[in-house]
C-alpha positions in Angstrom: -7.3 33.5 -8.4 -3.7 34.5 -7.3 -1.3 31.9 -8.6 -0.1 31.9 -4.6 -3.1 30.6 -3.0 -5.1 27.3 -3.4 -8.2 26.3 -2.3 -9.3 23.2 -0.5 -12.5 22.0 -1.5 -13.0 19.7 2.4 -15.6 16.9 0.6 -15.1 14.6 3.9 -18.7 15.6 5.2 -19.8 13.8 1.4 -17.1 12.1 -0.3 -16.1 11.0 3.2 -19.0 9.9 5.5 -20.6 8.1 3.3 -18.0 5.6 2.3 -17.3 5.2 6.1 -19.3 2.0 7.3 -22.2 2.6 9.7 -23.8 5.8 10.2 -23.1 8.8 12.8 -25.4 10.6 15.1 -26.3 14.5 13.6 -24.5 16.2 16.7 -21.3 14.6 15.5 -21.6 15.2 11.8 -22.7 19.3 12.6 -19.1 19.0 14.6 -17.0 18.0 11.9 -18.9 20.7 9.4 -18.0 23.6 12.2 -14.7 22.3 13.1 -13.5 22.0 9.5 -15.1 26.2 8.8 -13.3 27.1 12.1 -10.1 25.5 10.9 -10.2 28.0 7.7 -11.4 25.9 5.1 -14.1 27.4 2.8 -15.9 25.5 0.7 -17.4 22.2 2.7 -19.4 19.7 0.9 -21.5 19.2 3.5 -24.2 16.5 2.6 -25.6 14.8 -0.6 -29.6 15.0 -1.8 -30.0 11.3 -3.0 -32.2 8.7 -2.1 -31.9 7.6 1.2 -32.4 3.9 0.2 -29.3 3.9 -1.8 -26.7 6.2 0.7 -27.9 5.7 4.2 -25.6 7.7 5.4 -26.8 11.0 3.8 -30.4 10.7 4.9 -29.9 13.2 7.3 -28.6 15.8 5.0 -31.6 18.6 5.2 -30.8 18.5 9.1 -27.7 18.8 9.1 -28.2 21.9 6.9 -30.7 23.3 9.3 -28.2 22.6 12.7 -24.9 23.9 11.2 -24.0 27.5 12.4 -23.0 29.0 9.4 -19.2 30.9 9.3 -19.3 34.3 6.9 -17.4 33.1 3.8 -17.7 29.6 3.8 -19.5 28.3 0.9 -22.0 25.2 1.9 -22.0 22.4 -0.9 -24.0 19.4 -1.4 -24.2 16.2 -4.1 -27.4 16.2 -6.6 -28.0 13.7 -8.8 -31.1 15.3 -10.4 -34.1 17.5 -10.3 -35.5 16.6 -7.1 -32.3 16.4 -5.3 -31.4 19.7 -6.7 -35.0 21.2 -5.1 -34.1 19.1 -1.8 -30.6 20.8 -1.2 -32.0 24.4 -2.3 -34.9 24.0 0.2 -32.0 23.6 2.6 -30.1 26.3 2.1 -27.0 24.8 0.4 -25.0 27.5 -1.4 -23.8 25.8 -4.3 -24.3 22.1 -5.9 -23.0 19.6 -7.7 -23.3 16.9 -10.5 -21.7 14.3 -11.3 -20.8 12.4 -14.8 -18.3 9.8 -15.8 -15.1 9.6 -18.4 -15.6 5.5 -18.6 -19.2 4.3 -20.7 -18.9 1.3 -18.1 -18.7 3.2 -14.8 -21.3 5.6 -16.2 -24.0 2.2 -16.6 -22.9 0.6 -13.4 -22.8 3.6 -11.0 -26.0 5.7 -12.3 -27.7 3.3 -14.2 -27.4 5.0 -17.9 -25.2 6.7 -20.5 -22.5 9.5 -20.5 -24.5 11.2 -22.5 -28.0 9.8 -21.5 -25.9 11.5 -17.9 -25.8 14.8 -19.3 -29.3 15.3 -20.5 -30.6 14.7 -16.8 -28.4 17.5 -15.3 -30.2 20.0 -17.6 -33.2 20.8 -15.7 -31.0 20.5 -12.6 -28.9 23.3 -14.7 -31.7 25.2 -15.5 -33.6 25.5 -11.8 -29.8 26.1 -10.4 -29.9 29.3 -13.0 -33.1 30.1 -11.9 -32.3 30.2 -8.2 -28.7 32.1 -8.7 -27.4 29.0 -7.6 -23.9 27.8 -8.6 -23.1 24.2 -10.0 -20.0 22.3 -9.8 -19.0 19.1 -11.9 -17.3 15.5 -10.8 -16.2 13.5 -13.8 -15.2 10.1 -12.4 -12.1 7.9 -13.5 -10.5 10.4 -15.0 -7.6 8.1 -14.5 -8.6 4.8 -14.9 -12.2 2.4 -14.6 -12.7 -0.9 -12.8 -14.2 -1.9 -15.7 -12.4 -0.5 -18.7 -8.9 -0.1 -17.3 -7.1 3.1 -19.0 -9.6 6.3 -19.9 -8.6 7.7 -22.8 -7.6 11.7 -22.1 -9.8 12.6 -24.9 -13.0 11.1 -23.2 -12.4 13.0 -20.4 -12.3 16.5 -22.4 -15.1 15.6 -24.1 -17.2 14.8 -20.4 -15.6 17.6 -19.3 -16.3 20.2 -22.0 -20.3 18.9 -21.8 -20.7 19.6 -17.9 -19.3 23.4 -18.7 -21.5 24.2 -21.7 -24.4 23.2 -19.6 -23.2 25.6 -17.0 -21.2 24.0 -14.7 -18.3 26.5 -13.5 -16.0 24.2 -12.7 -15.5 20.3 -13.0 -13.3 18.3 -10.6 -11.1 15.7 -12.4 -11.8 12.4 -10.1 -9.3 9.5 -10.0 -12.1 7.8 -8.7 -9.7 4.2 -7.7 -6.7 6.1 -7.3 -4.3 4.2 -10.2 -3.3 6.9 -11.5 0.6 8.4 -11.9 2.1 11.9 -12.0 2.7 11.1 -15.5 -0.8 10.2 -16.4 -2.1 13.5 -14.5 0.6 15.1 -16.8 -0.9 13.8 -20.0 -4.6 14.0 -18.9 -3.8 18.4 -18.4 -1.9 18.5 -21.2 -4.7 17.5 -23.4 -7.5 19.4 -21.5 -5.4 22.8 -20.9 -5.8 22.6 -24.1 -9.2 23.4 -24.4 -9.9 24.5 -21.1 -8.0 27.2 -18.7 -7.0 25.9 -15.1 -9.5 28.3 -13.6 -12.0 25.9 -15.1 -10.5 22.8 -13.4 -9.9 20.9 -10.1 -8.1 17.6 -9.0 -9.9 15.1 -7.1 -7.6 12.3 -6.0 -7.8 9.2 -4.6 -4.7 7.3 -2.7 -5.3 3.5 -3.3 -1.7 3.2 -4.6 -0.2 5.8 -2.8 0.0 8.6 -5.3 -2.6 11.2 -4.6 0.0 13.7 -3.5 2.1 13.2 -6.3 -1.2 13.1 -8.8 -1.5 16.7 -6.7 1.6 18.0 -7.3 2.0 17.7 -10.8 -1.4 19.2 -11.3 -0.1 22.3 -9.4 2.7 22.2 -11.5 0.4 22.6 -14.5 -1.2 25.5 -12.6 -4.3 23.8 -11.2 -5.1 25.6 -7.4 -8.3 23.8 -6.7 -7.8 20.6 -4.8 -10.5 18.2 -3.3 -9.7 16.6 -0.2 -10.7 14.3 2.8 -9.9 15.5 6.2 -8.4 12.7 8.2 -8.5 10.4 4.9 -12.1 10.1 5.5 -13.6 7.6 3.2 -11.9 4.3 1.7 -11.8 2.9 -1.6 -15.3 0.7 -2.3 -13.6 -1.1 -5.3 -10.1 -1.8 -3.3 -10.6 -3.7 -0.2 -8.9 -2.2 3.0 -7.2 0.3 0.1 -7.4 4.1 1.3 -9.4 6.1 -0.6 -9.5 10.3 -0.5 -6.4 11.8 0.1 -6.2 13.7 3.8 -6.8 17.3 3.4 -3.9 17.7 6.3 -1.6 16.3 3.8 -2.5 17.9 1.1 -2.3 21.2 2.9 1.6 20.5 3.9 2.5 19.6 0.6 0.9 23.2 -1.1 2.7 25.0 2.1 5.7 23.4 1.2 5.5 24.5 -2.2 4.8 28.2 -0.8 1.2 28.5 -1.8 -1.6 30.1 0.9 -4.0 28.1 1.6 -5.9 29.9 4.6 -6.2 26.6 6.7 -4.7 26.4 9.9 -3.3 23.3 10.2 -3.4 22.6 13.8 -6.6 23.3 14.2 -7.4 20.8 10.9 -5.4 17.9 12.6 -7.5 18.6 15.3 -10.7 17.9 13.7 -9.8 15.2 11.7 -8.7 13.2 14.9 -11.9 14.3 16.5 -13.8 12.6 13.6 -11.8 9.9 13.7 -12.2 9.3 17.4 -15.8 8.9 17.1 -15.0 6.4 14.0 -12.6 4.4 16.2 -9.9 4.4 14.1 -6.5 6.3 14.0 -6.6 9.0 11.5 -5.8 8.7 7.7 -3.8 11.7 7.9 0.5 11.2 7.7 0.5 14.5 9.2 -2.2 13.8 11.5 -0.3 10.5 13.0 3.1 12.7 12.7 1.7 16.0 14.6 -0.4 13.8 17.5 2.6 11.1 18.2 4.7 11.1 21.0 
């Protein structure tokens, strides 16, 4: 990748929607999908393949595969948790999936019910069938930054997570400050022992804004040569372990700050403010976005 462009990896469809209380009609999800390819993004994570009972929200994810007219270039993505999932989301069509691990032995238990490593030995038929089909994987390691449970993560717990989802295959793995405490200076220290082991082609930032710091979290990853950034467009999604906390970071935001620093990102931002306050109309809420509430005032 040129070290001039970035790429936003748009995870409100996912990350977003299904945080978001209350559940919204297909038309209006296949909306936001289109809207968000049309504004230039190109990679969408578009649904997640796990049991309806436990995210409501995403029970309508083979649909929304089937009803989204596909833009040349955009990569598709969707969430699974295991084998069947996995089979679920390639029966749809999706074009790449992921899986997701955790850097905290406590979140790990809580959130999927097992081990880190007990974790990593369910992904490997989900690895194996993804080989099979010539389809790529993608990794999530959670509090990267900091648990609920266990307060500070260690940065050598997160290489090691990290450095288990690649040797099973995983071409990438998304560093999640899943409650957003992080710092700059704790995403400093967390890629200075990973870009150690691992190159920055290898590695993405996903960043939450509970305490205000996403961008900042984002900036001094760029500075360390990271260009892969998840975001939320209009801030979709808040924070289920802060209370009336934001959660993802706004992809309009995130795009103004790696415009400001000069780097291409492909997305035209009008057309992404757009969307996100389309979304967020049907929501009933003003947008998460600073840049949203800046570009759409007066």
């Amino acid at each position: 990748m040129s070290d001039d462009r970035a790429t936003l990896i748009e995870v409100g469809p996912r990350d977003g929607l299904q945080n978001e209380p209350g559940e919204l009609p297909l038309a209006v999800k296949q909306r936001l999908v289109e809207d968000l390819a049309d504004a230039g993004l190109t990679v969408i994570e578009a649904g997640s393949f796990v049991n309806p009972k436990w995210i409501p929200q995403m029970a309508d994810s083979e649909m929304l595969f089937a009803a989204i007219t596909r833009r040349p270039g955009v990569r598709y993505a969707a969430l699974t948790p295991n084998l069947r999932g996995f089979e679920r989301a390639a029966a749809a069509g999706a074009d790449e999936v992921a899986v997701f691990a955790a850097a905290s032995e406590s979140f790990s238990q809580k959130n999927i019910n097992c081990s880190i490593a007990e974790s990593i030995d369910r992904f490997r038929p989900v690895m194996a069938a993804a080989e099979a089909a010539g389809i790529p994987v993608r990794g999530y390691v959670s509090c990267v930054l900091g648990c609920p449970y266990e307060g500070a993560i260690a940065p050598a717990a997160v290489a090691a997570v990290t450095g288990d989802l690649l040797e099973l295959g995983c071409y990438e793995v998304s560093l999640g400050d899943t409650i957003g405490v992080g710092t700059a200076g704790g995403m400093r220290a967390l890629l200075e022992e990973l870009l150690g082991a691992f190159g920055t082609a290898q590695l993405a930032v996903h960043c939450h804004d509970t305490y205000g710091q996403a961008l900042a979290n984002i900036l001094a990853a760029v500075d360390r040569g990271i260009r892969r950034i998840d975001a939320s467009v209009a801030g979709l999604g808040g924070c289920p372990y802060a209370p009336g906390a934001s959660g993802n970071v706004a992809t309009e935001d995130v795009v103004y700050l790696l415009e400001g620093l000069g780097l291409d990102t492909g997305v035209d931002l009008d057309r992404l403010v757009a969307a996100g306050n389309r979304i967020s109309g049907f929501l009933g809420r003003p947008s998460g976005s600073r840049v949203a509430l800046a570009r759409s005032s007066g």
